[in-house]
TORVEX-306016 format. One line per field, with one value per residue (C-alpha): residue number from 1; residue in one letter; x, z, y. Coordinates in steps of 0.001 Angstrom, whole numbers, plus 500000, padded with zeros to 6 digits. Layout:
BEGIN
nr NUM,...
rest A,...
xx X,...
zz Z,...
yy Y,...
This chain:
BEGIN
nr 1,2,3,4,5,6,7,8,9,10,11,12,13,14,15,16,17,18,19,20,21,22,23,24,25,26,27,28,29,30,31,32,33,34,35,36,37,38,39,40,41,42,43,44,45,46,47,48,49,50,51,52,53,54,55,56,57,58,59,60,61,62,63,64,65,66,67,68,69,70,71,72,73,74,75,76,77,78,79,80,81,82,83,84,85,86,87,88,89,90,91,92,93,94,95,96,97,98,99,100,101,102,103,104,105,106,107,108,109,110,111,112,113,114,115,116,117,118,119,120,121,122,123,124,125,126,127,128,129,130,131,132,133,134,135,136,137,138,139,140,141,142,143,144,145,146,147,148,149,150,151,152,153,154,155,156,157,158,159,160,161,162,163,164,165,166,167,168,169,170,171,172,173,174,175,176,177,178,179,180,181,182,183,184,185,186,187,188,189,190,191,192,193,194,195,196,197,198,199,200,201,202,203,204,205,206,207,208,209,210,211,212,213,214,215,216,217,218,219,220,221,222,223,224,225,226,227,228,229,230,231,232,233,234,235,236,237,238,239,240,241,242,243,244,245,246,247,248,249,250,251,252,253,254,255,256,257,258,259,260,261,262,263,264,265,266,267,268,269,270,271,272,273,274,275,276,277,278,279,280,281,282,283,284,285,286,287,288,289,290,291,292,293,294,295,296,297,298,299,300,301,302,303,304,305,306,307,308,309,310,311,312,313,314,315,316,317,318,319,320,321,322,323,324,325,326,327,328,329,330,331,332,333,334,335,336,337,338,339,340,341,342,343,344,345,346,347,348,349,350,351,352,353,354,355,356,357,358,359,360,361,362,363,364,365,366,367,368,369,370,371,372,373,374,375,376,377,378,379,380,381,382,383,384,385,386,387,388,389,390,391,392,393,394,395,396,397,398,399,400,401,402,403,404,405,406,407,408,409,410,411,412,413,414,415,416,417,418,419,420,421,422,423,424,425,426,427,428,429,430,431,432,433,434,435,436,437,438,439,440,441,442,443,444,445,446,447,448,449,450,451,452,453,454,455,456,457,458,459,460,461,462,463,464,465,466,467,468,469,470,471,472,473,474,475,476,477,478,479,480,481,482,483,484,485,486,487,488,489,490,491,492,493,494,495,496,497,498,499,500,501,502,503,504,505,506,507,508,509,510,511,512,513,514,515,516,517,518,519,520,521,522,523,524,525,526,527,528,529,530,531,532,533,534,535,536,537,538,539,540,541,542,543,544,545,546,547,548,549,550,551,552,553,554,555,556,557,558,559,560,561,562,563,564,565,566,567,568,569,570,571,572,573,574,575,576,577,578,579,580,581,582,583,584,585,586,587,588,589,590,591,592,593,594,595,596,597,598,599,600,601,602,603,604,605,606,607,608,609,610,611,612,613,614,615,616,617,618,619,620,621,622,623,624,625,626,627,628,629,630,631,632,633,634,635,636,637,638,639,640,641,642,643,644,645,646,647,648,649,650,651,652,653,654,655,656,657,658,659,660,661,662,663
rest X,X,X,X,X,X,X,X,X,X,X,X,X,X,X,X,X,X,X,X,X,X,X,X,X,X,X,X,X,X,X,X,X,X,X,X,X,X,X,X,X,X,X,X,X,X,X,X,X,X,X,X,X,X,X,X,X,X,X,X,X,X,X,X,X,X,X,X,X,X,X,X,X,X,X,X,X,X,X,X,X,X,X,X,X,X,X,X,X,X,X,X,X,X,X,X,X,X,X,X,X,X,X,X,X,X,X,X,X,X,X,X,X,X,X,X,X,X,X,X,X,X,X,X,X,X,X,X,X,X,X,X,X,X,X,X,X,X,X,X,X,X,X,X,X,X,X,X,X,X,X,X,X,X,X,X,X,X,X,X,X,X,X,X,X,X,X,X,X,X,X,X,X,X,X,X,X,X,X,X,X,X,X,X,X,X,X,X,X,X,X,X,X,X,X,X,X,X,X,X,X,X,X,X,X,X,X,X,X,X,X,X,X,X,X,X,X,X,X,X,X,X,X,X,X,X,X,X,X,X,X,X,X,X,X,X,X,X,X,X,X,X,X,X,X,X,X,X,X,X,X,X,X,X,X,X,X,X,X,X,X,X,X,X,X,X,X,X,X,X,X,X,X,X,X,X,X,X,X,X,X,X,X,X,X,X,X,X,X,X,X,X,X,X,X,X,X,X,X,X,X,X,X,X,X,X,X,X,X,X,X,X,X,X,X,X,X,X,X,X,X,X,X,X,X,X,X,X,X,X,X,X,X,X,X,X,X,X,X,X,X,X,X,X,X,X,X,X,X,X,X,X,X,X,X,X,X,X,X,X,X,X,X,X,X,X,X,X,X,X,X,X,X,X,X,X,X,X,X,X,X,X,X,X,X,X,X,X,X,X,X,X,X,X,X,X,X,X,X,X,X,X,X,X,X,X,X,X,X,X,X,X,X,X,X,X,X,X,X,X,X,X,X,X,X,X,X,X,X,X,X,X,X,X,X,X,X,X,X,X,X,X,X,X,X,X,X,X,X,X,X,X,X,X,X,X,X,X,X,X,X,X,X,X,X,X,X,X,X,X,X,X,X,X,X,X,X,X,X,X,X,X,X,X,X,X,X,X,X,X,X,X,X,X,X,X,X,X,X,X,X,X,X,X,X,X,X,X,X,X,X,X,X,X,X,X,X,X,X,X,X,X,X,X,X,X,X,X,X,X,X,X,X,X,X,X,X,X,X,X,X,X,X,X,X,X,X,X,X,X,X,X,X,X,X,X,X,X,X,X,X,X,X,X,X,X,X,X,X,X,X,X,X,X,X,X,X,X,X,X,X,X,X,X,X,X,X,X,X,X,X,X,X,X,X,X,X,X,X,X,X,X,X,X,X,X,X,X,X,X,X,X,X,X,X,X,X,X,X,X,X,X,X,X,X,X,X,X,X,X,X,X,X,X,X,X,X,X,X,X,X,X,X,X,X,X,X,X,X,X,X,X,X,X,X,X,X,X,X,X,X,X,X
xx 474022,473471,475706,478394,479165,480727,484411,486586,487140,490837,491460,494832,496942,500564,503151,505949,508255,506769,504948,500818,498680,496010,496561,494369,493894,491887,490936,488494,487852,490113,488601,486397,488241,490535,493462,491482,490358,494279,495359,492048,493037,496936,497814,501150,502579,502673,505692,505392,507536,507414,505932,508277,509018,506898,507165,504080,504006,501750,501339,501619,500899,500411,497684,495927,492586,490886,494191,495086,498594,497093,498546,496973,497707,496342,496139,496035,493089,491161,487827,487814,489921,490467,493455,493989,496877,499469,498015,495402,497980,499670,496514,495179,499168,498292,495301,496493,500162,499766,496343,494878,492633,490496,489634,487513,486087,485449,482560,481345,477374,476632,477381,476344,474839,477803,480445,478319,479901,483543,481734,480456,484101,485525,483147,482984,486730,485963,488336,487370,485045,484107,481776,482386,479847,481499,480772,477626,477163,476960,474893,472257,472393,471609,468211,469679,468648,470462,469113,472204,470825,469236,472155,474190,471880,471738,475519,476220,479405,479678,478398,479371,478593,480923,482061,485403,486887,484293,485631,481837,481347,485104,484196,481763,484584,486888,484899,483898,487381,488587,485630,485385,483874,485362,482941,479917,479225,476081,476598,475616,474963,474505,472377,472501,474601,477210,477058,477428,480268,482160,481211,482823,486075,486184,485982,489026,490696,492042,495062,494766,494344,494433,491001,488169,487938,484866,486583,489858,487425,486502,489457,490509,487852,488546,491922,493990,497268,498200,495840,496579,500424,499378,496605,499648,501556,499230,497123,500738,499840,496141,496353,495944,492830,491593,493329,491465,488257,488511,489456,486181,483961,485559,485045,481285,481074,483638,480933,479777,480985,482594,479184,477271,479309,478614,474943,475267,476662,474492,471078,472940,473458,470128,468844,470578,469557,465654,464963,468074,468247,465832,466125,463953,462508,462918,465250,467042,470992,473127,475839,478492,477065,476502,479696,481065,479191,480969,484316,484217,482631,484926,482323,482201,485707,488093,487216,486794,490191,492021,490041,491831,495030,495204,493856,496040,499561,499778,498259,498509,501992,503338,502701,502108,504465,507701,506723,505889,507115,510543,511317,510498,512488,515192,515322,514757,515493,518494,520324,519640,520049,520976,523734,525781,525252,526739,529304,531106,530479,532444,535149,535714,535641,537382,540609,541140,539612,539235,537028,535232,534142,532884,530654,529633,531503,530075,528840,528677,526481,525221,524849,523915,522677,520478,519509,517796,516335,514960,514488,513659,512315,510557,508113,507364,506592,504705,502572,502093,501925,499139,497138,497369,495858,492875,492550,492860,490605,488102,487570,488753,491267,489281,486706,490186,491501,487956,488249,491899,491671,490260,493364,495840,494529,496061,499619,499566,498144,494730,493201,494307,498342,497010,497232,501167,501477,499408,501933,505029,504338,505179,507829,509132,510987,508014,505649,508161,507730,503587,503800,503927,499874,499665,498545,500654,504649,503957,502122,504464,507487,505582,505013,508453,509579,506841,507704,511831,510997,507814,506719,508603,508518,506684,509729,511130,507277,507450,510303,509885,506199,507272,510184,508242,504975,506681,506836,503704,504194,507419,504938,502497,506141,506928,503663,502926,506485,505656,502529,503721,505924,504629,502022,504225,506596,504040,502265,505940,506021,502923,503533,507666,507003,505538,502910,499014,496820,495272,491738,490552,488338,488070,485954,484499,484328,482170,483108,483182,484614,487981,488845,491368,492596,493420,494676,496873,497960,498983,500833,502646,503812,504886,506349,508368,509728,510608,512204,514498,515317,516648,518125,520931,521103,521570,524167,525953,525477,526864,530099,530600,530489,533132,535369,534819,535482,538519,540311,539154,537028,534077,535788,536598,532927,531744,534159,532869,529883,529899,529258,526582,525198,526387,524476,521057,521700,522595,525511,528122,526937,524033,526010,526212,522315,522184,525362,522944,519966,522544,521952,518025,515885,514697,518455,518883,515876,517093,520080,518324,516266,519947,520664,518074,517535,521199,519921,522344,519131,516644,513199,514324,516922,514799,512476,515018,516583,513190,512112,515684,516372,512592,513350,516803,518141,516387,517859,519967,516766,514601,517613,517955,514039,513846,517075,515147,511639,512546,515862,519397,518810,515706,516354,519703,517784,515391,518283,520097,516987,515407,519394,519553,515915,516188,519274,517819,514368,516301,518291,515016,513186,515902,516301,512503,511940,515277,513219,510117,511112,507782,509810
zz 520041,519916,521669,519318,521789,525138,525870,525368,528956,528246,526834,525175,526551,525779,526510,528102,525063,523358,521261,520091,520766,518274,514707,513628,509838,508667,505053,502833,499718,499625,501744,503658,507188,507571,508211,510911,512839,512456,513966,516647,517726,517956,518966,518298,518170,514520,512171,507988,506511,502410,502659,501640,497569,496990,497216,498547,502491,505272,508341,511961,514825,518417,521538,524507,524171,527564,528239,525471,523061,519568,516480,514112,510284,507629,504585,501119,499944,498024,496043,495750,496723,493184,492924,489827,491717,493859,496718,495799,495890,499270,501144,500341,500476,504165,504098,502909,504409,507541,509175,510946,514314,513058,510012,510486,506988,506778,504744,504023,505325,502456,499650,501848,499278,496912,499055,500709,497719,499471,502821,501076,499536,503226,504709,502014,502237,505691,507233,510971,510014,511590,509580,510475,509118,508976,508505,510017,511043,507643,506660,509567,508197,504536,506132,505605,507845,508161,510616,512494,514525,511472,509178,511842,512016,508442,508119,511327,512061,514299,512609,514755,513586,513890,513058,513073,513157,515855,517509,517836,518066,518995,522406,520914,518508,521204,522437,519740,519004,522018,522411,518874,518192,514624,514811,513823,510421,507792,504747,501458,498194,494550,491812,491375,488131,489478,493220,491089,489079,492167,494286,491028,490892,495427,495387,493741,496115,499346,500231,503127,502243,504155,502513,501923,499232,497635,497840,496014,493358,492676,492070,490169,487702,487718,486426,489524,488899,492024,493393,490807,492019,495556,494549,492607,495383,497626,495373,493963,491353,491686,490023,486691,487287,488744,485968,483597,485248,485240,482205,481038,483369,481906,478466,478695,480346,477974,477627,480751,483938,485379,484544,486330,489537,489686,488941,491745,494012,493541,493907,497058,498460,497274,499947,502569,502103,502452,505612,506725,504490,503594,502255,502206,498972,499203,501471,501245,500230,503060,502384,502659,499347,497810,498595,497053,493774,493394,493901,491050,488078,486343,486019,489893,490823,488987,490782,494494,493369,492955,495718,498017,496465,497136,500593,501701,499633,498708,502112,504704,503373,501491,503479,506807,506930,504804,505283,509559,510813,509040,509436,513177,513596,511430,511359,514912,516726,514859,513472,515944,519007,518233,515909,517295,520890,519363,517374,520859,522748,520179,519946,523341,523716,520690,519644,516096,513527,511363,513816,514457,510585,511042,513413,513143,509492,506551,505657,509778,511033,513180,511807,508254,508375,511815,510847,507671,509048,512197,511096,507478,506216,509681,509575,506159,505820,509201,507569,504536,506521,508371,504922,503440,506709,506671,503098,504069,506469,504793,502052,499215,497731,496424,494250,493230,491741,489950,488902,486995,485958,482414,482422,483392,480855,478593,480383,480745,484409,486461,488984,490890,490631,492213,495296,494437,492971,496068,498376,496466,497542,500700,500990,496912,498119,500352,497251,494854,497508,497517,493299,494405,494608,491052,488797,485971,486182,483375,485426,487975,485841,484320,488433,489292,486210,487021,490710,489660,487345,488296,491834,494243,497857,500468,501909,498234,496861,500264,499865,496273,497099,499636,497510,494270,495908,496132,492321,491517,487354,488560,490379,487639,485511,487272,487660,484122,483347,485596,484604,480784,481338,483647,480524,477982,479936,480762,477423,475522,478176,477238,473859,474632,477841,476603,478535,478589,480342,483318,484584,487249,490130,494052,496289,497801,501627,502884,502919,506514,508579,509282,513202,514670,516694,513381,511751,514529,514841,511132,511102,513953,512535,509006,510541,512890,509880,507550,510678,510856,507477,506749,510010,509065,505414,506476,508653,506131,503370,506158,506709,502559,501967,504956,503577,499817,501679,503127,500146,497598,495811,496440,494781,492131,491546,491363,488786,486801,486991,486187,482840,483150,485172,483491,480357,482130,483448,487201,489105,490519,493774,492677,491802,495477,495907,492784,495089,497942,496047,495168,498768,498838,496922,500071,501007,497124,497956,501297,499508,497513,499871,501413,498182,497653,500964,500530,497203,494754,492462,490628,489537,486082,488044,490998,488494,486199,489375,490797,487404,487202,490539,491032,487497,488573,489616,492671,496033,497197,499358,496310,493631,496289,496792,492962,492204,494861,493477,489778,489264,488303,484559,485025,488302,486353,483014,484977,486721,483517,481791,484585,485292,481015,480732,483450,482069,479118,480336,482480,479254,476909,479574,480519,476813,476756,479853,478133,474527,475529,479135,480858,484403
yy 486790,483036,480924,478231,475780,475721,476390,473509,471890,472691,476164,476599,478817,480297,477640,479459,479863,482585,480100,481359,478770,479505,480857,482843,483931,487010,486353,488555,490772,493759,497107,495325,495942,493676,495351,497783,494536,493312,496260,496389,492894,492900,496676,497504,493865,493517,492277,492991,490655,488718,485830,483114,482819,485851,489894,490358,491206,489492,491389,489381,489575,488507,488947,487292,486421,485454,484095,482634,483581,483949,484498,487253,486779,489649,488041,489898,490490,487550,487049,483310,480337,479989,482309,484757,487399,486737,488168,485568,482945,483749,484172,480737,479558,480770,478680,475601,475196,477333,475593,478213,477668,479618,481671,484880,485790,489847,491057,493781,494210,496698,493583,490744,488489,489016,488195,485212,482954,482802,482427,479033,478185,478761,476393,473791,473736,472344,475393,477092,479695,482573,485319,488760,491180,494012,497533,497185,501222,502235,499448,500785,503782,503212,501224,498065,495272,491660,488924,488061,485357,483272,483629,482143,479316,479073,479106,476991,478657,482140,484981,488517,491920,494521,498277,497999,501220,501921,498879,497566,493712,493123,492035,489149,487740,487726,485408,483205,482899,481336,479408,478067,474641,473344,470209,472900,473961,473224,471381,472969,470854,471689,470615,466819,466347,468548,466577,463436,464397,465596,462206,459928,462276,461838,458279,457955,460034,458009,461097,463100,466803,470477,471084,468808,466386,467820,471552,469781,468393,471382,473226,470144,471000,474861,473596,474695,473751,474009,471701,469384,469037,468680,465757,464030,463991,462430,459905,459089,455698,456814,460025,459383,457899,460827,463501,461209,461401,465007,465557,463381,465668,468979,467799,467306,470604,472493,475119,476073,474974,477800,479824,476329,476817,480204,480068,476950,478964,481928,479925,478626,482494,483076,480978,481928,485182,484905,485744,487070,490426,493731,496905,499597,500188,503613,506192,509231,508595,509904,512695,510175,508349,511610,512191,509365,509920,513216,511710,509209,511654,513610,516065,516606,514506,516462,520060,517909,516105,520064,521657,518038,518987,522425,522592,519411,519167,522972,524840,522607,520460,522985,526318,525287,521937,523835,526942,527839,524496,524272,528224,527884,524241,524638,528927,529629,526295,524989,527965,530451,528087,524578,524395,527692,525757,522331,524174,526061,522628,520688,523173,523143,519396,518272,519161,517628,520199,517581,515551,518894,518996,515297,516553,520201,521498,522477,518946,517612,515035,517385,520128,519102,516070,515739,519848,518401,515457,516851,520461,520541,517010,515640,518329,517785,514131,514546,516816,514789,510878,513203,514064,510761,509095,511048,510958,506934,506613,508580,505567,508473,506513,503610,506341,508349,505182,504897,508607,507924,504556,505595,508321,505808,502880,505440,504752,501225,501212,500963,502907,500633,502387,505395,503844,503913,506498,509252,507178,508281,511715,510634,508444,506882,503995,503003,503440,501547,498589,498840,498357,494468,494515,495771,492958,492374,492600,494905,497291,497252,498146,501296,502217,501822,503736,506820,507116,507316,509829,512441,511626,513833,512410,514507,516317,517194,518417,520669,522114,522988,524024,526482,527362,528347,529680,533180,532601,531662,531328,529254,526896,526701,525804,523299,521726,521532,520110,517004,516258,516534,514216,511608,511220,511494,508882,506651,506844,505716,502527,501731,501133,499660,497346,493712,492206,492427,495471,494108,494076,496365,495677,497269,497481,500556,501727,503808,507269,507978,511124,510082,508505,510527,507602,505392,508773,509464,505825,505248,508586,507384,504419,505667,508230,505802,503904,506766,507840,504807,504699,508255,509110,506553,507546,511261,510600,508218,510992,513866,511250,510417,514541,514283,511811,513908,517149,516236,513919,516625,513887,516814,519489,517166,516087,519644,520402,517356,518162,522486,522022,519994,523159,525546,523822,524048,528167,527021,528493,526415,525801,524340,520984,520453,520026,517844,515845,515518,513957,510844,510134,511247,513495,515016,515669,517671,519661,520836,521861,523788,525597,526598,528102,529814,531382,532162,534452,532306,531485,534210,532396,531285,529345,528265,526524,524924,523115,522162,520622,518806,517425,516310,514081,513618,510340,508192,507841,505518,503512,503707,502131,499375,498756,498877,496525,494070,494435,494895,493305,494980,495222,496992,499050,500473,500794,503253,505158,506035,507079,509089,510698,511249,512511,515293,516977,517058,518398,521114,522144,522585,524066,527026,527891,527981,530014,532253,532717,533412,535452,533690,534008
């Protein structure tokens, strides 16, 4: 590893207050690794917040570095300082307004020379560089070979190699973070007629700037707008001088300059990688590219996609999660032991009856709404949170979204919404809040409306899972309703939401066997907010069915609502689980599993209630994520529809199941 300069004399340290003394700013293409060496470098001190004016969130946080307080900023995912998203926008908003210490650009090693070009931006922009070449094990592996030493020279900024989720080469950039020297990096220049133009449009620039002057004159001439009001606020009198000048350069390169700078830039990375970069001209692909082959041809996708399905959502969710784990927690545990234990406690202690139902009735905190949490839904989403993160760390997301994106074209949406849309299987209101990376606002209305309406959250799709399994043409029902009508749904938006069908681009990982320390560590911590968000809805819902209970407003709601069920083919009691999913849709569906273990539904009802409350209105978290991400209009427009839509689709399909006696 060569060595970047000396320590400062003085090294920063933390001041006392709680103040970082360096910032430090991870910036790169999306699944390179940057949110692995985020988490590798700050541990468990991380806060996920909206960056100002926007809805997208930036992820924060804080460490000591050879004794020194830094500050750790993720920043979305970018391909070029010229921004086209708004994750674009906010990480170079983070650039320009926030002046990192130091920025560490992640690469990927497999698509060095491709992802050189914003390595050149970064550095032209006269920012703190650091290169991280990331993903350097699978790199080795395919043969590849990259001169680490001579690109660094090349470069003259710090150039580390790392695996990331191996935590190799975190030691090194440790190090050449707190030792940074800004004063070192090379200079790169372009073809002459393109230096010249930029020199004529910097002369007239006397402001003082985040970025450099010839990285402004640039973007000037990429017609950044942005740029443009920050240049008119500095040059003041002098700007229209310079808009004038660069309107005169753009017109005599109407035609082609964005395909110059690229071919610049290109002949540029071109050089830097002689020398530095070889590939065998022949090998044997790995399993792990074989692999990921498979996963993105229908052909070979579709049957890996169903075989991941079954094995993970149906066997090990379904079965093991709501079948074994909730019988033994909430069968043996809570209503052999727990809740008859709580229940002589609280009559001895407490001498108000109607206190007593508050806690341990019919509709207690206790013993309803801690039972389902703890006993029916935490074993459920634990299961799932556990899936998804090895499904995550595995890189099998990124082909999956290549797999549907032709399918989902169809519905207004990219392969890039599957991302979304796998997530809403866990947890809806989290997934409704992860629709902000879509592209368009278009796109991400189609999302929201799809997740209100077809995605059942984890502990909902186990409970029904383990519910209809002992009926399996009830399953097969069920399944075939929802996927109906998430096309059919999504196919109609298409064609009635305005707006323009995005692009779609993402980069691929390496498919990788899965490391059980960053499985175990994001289960943990989606698991620890899920947690903390229905734990106080639960207990809200338990005291509102209280208050209902006792003032009759429950009885009075059920009888409102009995024709509704009795128009569908559901008994009464049924209207109570529909009652519950107001709160949450994982609350209805433990209401249903009540029912039916109490015997009040036969499998033409058990599947008409499933299809219904999965369509039927969202939860109380997801209306409120959706009113804040969406807007009232929009977030109400999708409750009425979804609530309208289900009753309906529970109606048709119980005549249908009646007619044709398929159940």
């Amino acid at each position: 590893m060569m060595n970047f300069g000396k320590k400062p004399a003085s090294t920063p340290v933390a001041d006392g207050s709680g103040n970082c003394a360096l910032k430090v700013a991870l910036a790169g293409n999306p699944n390179v690794g940057k949110s692995v060496l985020f988490n590798a470098l700050t541990g468990a001190y991380v806060t996920v917040s909206n960056y100002p004016g926007t809805s997208v969130e930036v992820a924060r946080g804080s460490t000591v570095i050879g004794g020194v307080s830094c500050e750790i900023i993720d920043t979305p995912g970018m391909y070029s300082i010229l921004p086209i998203t708004e994750e674009e926008r906010v990480a170079r908003e983070i650039l320009l307004h926030e002046s990192p210490d130091v920025v560490i650009h992640v690469l990927d090693a497999r698509n060095l020379e491709r992802m050189l070009a914003m390595t050149l931006q970064l550095i032209e922009a006269g920012l703190p560089v650091i290169l991280v070449v990331n993903i350097m094990d699978e790199a080795e592996r395919m043969g590849l070979a990259i001169d680490i030493p001579l690109l660094a020279e090349k470069l003259g900024i710090p150039v580390i190699p790392t695996a990331a989720a191996k935590k190799r080469g975190l030691p090194e950039l440790r190090e050449a973070i707190v030792g940074y020297d800004r004063k070192r990096h090379a200079v790169f220049g372009y073809g002459r007629k393109l230096e010249a133009d930029l020199m004529e449009i910097m002369a007239l620039m006397s402001g003082s700037y985040t970025l450099s002057k010839k990285s402004i004159a640039l973007l000037l001439l990429q017609r950044d707008e942005e740029v443009a009001g920050i240049v008119r606020a500095a040059e003041g009198d002098a700007y229209p001088a310079i808009e004038e000048k660069v309107r005169d350069k753009m017109f005599a390169r109407r035609d082609s300059f964005h395909l110059d700078l690229s071919l610049e830039r290109k002949m540029v990375v071109k050089g830097l990688m002689d020398g530095v970069f070889s590939a065998p001209d022949k090998r044997k692909p790995v399993f792990g590219e074989r692999l990921s082959r498979w996963a993105v041809r229908p052909l070979t996708g579709i049957p890996l996609l169903l075989i991941t399905l079954y094995f993970g959502l149906y066997k090990f969710v379904g079965s093991f999660g709501a079948g074994t784990v909730v019988d033994f927690l909430e069968g043996t545990l809570f209503e052999g032991y727990f809740n008859p234990w709580i229940i002589s406690l609280t009559n001895r202690v407490v001498p108000w009856e109607i206190v007593r139902e508050l806690f341990v009735g019919e509709y207690g905190i206790i013993t309803l709404g801690l039972r389902y949490a703890v006993g029916i839904i935490l074993p459920i989403v634990t299961t799932f949170f556990l899936f998804f993160s090895l499904l995550e760390d595995s890189g099998y997301f990124p082909r999956l979204a290549l797999l549907v994106d032709r399918l989902f074209k169809k519905i207004g949406l990219t392969g890039r919404a599957v991302i979304p849309m796998v997530l809403g299987f866990g947890c809806d209101t989290m997934a409704t809040m992860v629709t902000r990376t879509l592209e368009t606002m278009r796109e991400r209305i189609i999302a929201t409306l799809l997740l209100a309406l077809a995605i059942p959250c984890s502990a909902q799709l186990g409970v029904i899972l383990g519910l209809l399994s002992k009926f399996p043409g009830a399953l097969v029902v069920w399944g075939v309703c929802m996927l109906l009508i998430f096309l059919l749904v999504g196919l109609l938006a298409s064609k009635v939401v305005p707006g323009e069908s995005p692009m779609f681009y993402m980069e691929l990982p390496p498919m990788r066997l899965p490391q059980l320390s960053n499985v175990l560590t994001k289960t943990y911590s989606r698991m620890q907010w899920y947690l903390m968000e229905i734990l106080p809805l639960f207990i809200l819902a338990s005291v509102l069915l209280w208050l209902g209970k006792i003032t009759n407003f429950f009885q009075t709601l059920v009888g409102w609502m009995e024709p509704v069920m009795s128009a569908i083919g559901l008994p009464r009691e049924t209207t109570v689980a529909f009652i519950f999913g107001f709160f949450r849709r994982d609350y209805g569906a433990a209401g249903l599993y009540d029912l039916q273990t109490e015997g009040l539904l036969d499998a033409r009802q058990l599947t008409v209630a499933a299809v219904t409350l999965t369509l039927f209105i969202p939860c109380i978290a997801q209306f409120l994520i959706m009113q804040k991400e969406r807007g009232t209009k929009v977030a109400v427009a999708i409750g009425l529809f979804v609530s309208g839509l289900a009753f309906c689709t529970g109606y048709l399909l119980n005549r249908f199941i009646i007619l044709t006696g398929i159940l």
